[in-house]
TIRO-2110 file (N, C-alpha, C; in Angstrom, 1 decimal):
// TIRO-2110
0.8, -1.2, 0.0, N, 1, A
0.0, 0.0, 0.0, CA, 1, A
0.9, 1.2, 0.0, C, 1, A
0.5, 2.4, -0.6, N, 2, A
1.4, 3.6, -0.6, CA, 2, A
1.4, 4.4, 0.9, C, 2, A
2.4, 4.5, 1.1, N, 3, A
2.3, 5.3, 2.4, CA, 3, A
1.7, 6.4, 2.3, C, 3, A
2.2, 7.7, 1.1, N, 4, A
1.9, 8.8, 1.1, CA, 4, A
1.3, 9.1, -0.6, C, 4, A
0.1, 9.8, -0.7, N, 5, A
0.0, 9.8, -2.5, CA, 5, A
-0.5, 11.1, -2.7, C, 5, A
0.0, 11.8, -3.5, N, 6, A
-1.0, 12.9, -4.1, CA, 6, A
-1.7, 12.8, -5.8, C, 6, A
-2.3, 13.5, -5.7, N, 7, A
-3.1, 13.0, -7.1, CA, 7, A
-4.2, 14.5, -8.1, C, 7, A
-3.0, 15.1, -8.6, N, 8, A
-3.3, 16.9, -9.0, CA, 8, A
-3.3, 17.9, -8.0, C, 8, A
-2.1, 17.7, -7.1, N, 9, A
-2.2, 18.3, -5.8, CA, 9, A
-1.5, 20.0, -6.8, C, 9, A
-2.3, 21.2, -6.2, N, 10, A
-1.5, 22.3, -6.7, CA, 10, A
-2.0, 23.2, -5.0, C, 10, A
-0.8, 23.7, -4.8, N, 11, A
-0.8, 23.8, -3.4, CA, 11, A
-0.2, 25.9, -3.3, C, 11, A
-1.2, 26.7, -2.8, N, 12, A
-0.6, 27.9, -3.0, CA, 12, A
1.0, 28.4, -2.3, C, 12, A
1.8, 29.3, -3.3, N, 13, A
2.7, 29.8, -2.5, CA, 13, A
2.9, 31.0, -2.7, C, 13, A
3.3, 31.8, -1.4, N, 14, A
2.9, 33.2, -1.7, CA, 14, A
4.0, 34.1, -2.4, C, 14, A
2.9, 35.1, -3.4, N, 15, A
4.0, 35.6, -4.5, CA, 15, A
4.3, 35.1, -5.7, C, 15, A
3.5, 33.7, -5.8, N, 16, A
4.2, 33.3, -7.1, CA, 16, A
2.8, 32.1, -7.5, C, 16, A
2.9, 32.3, -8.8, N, 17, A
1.6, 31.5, -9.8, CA, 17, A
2.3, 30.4, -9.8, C, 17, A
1.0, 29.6, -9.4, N, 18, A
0.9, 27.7, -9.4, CA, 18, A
1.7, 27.2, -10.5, C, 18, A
2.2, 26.7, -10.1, N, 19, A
3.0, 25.5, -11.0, CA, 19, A
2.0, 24.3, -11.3, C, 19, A
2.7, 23.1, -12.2, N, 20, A
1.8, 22.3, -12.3, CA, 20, A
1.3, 21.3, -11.3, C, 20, A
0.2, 20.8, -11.2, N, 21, A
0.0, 19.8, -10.9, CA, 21, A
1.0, 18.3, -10.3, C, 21, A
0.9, 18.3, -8.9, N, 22, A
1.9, 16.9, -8.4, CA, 22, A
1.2, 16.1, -8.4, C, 22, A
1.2, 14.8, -8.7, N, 23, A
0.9, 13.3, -8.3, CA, 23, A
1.9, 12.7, -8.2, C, 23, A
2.3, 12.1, -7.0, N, 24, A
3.1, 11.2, -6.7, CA, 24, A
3.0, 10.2, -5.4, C, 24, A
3.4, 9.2, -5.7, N, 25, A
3.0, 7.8, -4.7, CA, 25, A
4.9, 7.5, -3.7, C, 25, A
4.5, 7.4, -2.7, N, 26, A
5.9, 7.3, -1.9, CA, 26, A
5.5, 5.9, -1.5, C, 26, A
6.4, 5.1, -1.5, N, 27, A
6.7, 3.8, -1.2, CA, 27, A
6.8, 3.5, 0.3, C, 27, A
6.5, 2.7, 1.0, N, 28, A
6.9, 2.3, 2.6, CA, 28, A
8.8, 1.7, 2.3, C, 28, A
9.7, 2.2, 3.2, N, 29, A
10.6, 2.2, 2.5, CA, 29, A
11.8, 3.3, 1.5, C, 29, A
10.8, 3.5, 1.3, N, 30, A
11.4, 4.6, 0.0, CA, 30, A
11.9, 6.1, 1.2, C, 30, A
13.2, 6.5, 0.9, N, 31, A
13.4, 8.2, 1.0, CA, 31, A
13.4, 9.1, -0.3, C, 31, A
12.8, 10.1, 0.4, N, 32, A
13.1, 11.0, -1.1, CA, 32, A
13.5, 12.5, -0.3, C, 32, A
13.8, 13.1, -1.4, N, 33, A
14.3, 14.7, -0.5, CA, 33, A
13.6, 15.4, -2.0, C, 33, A
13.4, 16.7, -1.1, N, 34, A
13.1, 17.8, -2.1, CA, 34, A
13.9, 18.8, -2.3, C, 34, A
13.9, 19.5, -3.4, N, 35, A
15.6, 19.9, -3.7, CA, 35, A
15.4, 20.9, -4.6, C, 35, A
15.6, 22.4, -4.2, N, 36, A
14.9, 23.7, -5.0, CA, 36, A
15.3, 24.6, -4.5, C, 36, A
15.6, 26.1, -5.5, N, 37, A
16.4, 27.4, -4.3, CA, 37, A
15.0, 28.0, -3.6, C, 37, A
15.2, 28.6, -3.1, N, 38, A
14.6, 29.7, -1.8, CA, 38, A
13.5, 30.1, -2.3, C, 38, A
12.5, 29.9, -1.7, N, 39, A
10.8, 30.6, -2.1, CA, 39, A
10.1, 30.0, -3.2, C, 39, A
10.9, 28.8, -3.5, N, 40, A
10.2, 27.8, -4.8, CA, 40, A
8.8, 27.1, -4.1, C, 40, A
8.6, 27.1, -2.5, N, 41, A
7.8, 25.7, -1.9, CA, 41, A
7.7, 25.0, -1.5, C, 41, A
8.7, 24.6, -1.1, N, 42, A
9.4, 23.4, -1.0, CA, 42, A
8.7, 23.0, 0.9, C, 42, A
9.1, 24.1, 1.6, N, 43, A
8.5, 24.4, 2.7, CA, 43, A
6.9, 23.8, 2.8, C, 43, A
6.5, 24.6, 1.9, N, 44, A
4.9, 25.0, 2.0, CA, 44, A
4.1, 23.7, 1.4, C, 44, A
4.8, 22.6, 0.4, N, 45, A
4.5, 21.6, 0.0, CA, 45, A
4.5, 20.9, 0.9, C, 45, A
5.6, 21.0, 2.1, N, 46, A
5.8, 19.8, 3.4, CA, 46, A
4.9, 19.7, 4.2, C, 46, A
4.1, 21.1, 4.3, N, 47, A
3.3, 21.7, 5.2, CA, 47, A
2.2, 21.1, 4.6, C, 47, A
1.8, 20.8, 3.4, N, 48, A
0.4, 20.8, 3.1, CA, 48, A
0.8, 19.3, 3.3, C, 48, A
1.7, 18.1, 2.5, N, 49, A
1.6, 17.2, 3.1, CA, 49, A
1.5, 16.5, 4.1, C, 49, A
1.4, 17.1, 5.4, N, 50, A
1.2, 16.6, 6.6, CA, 50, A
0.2, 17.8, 7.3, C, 50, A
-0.8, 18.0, 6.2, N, 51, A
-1.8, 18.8, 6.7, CA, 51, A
-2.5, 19.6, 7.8, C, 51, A
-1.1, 20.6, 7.2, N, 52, A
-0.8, 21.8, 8.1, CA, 52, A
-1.0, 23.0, 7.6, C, 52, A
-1.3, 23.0, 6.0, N, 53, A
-2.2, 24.1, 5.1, CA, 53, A
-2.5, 23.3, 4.1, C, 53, A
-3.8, 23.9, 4.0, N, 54, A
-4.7, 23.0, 2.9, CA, 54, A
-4.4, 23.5, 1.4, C, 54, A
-4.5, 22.9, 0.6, N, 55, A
-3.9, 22.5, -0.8, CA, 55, A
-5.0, 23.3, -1.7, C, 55, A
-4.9, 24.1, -2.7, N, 56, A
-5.4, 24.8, -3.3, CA, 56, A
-6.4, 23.7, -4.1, C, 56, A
-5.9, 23.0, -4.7, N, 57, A
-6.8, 21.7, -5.0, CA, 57, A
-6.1, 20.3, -5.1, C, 57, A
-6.8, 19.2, -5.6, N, 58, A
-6.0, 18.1, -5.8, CA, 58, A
-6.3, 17.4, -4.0, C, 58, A
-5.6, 16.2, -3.8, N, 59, A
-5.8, 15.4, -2.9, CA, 59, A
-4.8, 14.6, -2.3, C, 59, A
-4.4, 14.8, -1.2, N, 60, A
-3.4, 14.2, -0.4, CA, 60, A
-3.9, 12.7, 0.4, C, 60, A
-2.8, 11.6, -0.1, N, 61, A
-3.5, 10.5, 0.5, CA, 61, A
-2.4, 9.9, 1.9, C, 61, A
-2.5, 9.4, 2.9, N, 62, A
-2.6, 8.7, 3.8, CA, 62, A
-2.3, 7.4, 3.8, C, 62, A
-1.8, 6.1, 3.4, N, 63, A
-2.0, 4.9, 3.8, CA, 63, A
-3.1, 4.7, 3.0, C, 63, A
-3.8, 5.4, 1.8, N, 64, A
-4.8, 4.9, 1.1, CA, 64, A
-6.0, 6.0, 1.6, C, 64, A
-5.8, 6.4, 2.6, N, 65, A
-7.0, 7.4, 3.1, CA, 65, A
-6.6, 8.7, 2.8, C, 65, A
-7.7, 9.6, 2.6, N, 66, A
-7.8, 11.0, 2.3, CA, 66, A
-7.6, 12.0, 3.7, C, 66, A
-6.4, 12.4, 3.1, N, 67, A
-5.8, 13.3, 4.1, CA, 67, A
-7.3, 14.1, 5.1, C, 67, A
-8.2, 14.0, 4.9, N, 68, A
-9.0, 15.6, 5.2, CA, 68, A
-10.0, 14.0, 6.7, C, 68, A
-10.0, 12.6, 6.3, N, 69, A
-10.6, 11.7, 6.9, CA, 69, A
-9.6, 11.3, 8.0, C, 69, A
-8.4, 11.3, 8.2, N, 70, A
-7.3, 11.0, 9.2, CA, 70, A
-7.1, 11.6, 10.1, C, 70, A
-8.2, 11.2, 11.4, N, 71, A
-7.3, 11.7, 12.6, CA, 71, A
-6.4, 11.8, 13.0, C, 71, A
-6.2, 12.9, 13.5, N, 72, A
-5.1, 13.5, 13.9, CA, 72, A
-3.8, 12.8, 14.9, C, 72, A
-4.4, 12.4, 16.0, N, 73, A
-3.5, 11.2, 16.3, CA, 73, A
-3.1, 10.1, 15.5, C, 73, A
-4.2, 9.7, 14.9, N, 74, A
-3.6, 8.6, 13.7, CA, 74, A
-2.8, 9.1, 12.5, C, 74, A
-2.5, 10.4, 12.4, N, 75, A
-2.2, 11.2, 11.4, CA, 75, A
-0.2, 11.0, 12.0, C, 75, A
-0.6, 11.7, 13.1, N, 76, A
0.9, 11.6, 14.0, CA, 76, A
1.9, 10.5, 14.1, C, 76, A
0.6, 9.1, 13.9, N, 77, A
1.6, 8.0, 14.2, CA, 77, A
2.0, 7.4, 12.8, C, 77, A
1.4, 8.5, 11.5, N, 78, A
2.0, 7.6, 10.3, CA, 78, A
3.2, 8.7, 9.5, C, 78, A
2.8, 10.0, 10.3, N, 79, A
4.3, 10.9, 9.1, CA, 79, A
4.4, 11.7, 10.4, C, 79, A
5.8, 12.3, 10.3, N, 80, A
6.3, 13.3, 11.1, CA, 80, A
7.1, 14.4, 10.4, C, 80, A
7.3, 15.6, 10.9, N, 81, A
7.7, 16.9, 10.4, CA, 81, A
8.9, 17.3, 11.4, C, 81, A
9.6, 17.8, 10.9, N, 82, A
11.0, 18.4, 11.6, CA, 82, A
11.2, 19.5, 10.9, C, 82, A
10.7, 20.7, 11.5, N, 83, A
10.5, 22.0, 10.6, CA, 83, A
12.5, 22.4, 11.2, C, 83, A
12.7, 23.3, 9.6, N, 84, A
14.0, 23.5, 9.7, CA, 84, A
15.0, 24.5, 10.7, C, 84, A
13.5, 25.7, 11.0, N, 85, A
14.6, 25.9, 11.7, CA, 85, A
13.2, 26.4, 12.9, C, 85, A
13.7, 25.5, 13.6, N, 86, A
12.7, 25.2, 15.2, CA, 86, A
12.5, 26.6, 15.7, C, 86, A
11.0, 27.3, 16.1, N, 87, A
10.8, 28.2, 17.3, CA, 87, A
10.3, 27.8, 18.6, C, 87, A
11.2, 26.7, 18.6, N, 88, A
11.1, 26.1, 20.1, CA, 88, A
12.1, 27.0, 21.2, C, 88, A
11.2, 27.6, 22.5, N, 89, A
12.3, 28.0, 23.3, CA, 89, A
13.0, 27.0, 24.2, C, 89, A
13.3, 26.0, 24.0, N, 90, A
13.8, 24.9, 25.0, CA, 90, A
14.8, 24.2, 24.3, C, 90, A
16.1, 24.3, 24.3, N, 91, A
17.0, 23.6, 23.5, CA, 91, A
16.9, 22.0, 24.0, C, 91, A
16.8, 21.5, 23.2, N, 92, A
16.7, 19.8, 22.9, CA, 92, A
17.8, 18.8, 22.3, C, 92, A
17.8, 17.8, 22.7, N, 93, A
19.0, 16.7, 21.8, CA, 93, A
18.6, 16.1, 20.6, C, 93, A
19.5, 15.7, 19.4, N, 94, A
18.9, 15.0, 18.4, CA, 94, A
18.1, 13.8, 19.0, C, 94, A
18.4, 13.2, 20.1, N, 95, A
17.9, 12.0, 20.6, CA, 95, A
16.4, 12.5, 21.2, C, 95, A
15.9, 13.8, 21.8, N, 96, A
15.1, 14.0, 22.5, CA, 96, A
14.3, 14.5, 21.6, C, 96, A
14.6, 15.1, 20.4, N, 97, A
13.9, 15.5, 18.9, CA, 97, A
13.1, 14.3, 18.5, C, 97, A
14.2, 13.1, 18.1, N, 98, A
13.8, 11.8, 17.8, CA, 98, A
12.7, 11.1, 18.8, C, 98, A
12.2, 11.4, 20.1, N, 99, A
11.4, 10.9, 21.2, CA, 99, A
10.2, 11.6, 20.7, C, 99, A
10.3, 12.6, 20.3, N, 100, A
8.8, 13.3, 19.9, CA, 100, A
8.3, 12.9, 19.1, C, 100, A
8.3, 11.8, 17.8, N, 101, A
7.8, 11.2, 17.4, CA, 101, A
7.3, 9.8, 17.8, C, 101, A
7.5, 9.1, 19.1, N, 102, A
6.7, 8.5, 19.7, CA, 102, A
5.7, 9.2, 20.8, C, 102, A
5.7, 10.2, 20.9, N, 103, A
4.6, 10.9, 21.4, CA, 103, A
3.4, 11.0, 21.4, C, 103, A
2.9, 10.6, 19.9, N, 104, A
1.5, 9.8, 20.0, CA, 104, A
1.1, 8.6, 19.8, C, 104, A
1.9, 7.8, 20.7, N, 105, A
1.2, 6.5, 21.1, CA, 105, A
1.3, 6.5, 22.4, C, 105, A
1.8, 7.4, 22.9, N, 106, A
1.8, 7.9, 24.9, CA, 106, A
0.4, 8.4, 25.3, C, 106, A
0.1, 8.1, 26.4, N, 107, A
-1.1, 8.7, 26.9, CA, 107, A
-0.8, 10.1, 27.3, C, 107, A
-1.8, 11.2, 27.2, N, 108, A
-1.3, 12.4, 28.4, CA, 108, A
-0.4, 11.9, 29.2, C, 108, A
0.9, 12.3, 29.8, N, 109, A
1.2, 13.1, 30.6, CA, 109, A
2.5, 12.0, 30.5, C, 109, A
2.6, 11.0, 30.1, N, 110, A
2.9, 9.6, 29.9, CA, 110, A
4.4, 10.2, 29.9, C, 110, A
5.8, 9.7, 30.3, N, 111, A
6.9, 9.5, 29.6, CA, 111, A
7.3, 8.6, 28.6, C, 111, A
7.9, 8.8, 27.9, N, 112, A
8.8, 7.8, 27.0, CA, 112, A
9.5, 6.8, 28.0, C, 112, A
9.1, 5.2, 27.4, N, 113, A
10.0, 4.5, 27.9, CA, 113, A
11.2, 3.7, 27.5, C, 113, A
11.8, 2.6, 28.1, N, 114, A
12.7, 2.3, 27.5, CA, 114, A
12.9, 1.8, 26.0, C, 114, A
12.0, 1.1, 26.2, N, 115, A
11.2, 0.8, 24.4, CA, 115, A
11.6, 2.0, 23.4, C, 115, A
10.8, 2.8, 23.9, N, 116, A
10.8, 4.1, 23.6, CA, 116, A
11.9, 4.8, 23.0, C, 116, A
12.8, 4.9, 24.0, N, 117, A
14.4, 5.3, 23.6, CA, 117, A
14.8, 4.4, 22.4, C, 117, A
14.5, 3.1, 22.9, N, 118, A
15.4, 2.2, 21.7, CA, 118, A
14.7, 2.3, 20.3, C, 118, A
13.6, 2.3, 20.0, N, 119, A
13.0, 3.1, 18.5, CA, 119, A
13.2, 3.8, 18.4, C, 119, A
13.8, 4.8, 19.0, N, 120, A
14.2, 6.6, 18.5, CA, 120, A
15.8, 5.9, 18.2, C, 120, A
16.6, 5.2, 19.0, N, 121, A
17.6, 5.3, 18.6, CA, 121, A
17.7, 4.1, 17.6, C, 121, A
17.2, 3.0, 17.3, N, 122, A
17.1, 2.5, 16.0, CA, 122, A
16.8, 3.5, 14.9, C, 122, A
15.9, 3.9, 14.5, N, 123, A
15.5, 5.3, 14.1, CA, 123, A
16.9, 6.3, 13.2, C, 123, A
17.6, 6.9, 14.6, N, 124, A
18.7, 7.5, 14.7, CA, 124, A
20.2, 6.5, 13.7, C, 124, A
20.3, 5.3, 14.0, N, 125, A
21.2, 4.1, 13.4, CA, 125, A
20.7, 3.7, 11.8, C, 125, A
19.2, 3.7, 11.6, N, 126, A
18.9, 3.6, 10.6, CA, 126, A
19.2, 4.9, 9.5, C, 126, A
19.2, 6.3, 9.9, N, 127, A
19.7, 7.3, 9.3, CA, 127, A
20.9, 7.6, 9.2, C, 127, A
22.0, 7.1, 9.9, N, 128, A
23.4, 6.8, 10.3, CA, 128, A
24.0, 8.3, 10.7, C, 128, A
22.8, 8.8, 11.7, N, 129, A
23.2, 10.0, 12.8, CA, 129, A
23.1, 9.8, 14.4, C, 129, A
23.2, 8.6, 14.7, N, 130, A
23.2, 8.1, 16.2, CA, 130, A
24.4, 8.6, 16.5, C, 130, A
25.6, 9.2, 16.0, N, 131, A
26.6, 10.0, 16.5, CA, 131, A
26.3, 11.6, 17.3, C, 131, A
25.1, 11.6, 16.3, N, 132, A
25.0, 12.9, 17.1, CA, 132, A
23.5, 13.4, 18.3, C, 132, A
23.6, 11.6, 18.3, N, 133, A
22.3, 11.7, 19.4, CA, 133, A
22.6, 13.0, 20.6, C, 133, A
23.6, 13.1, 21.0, N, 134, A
24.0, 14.2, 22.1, CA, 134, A
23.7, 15.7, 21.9, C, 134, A
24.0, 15.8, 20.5, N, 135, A
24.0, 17.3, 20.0, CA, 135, A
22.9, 18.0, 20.4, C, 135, A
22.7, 19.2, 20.8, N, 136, A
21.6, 20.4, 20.7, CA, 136, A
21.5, 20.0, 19.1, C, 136, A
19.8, 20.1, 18.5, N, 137, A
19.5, 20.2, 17.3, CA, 137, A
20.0, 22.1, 16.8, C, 137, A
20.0, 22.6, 17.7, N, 138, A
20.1, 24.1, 17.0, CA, 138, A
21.6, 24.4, 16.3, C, 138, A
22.9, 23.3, 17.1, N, 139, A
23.9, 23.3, 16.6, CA, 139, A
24.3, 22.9, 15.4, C, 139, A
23.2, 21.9, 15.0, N, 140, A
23.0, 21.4, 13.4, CA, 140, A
23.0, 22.0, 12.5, C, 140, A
23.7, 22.0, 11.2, N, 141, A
23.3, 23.1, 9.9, CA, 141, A
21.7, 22.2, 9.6, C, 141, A
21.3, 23.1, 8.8, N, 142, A
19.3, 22.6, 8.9, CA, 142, A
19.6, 21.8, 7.6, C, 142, A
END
């Protein structure tokens, strides 16, 4: 099944006329990166994929389901977002960045457990940056 699909997604960006039409199917598995100079969208595409602004038209899918039908928790536990450059006032570790996406399968108030840690840092090994589990994320180039 496709993890993530669009299908005539044209998504606005400000200052500048729509480009064409995206459809594309991402694989369970698959990485891809987006790769464009400054004010092309690239941002604002990320944002609409993990529906955080809505898409001028066209349709974002889910695991097969339409972005607009996926609860939000269930939404959490299938994509995550690591905006580039954090307005978080609390400096954090790559490791404790990585913990926030087991966050919604915790109850309120819940800690991460040991489990927990070891899927962020599989996670971390599978990307081959478990070196910099220690790092402040802010010391990172983005």
């Amino acid at each position: 099944m496709t993890a993530l699909a669009t299908r005539e997604l044209i998504i606005d960006i400000p200052g500048r006329r729509s480009g064409r039409p995206l459809s594309l199917g991402l694989e369970p598995g698959q990485v891809w990166g987006v790769l464009g100079p400054n004010g092309v969208g690239k941002s604002t595409l990320m944002h609409t994929l993990a529906g955080l602004r809505p898409a001028r038209s066209g349709e974002v899918r889910v695991g097969g389901q339409a972005l607009a039908g996926v609860k939000r928790k269930t939404l959490a536990q299938k994509l995550g977002l690591v905006f580039q450059d954090p307005l978080d006032g609390f400096p954090a570790t790559v490791l404790e960045t990585a913990l926030i996406g087991r966050h919604p399968w915790l109850r309120p108030w819940q800690m991460e457990s040991r489990a927990d840690r070891e899927l962020a840092e599989q996670a971390l090994t599978a990307l081959d940056v478990i070196h910099l589990r220690d790092r402040l994320v802010h010391t990172l180039s983005g």
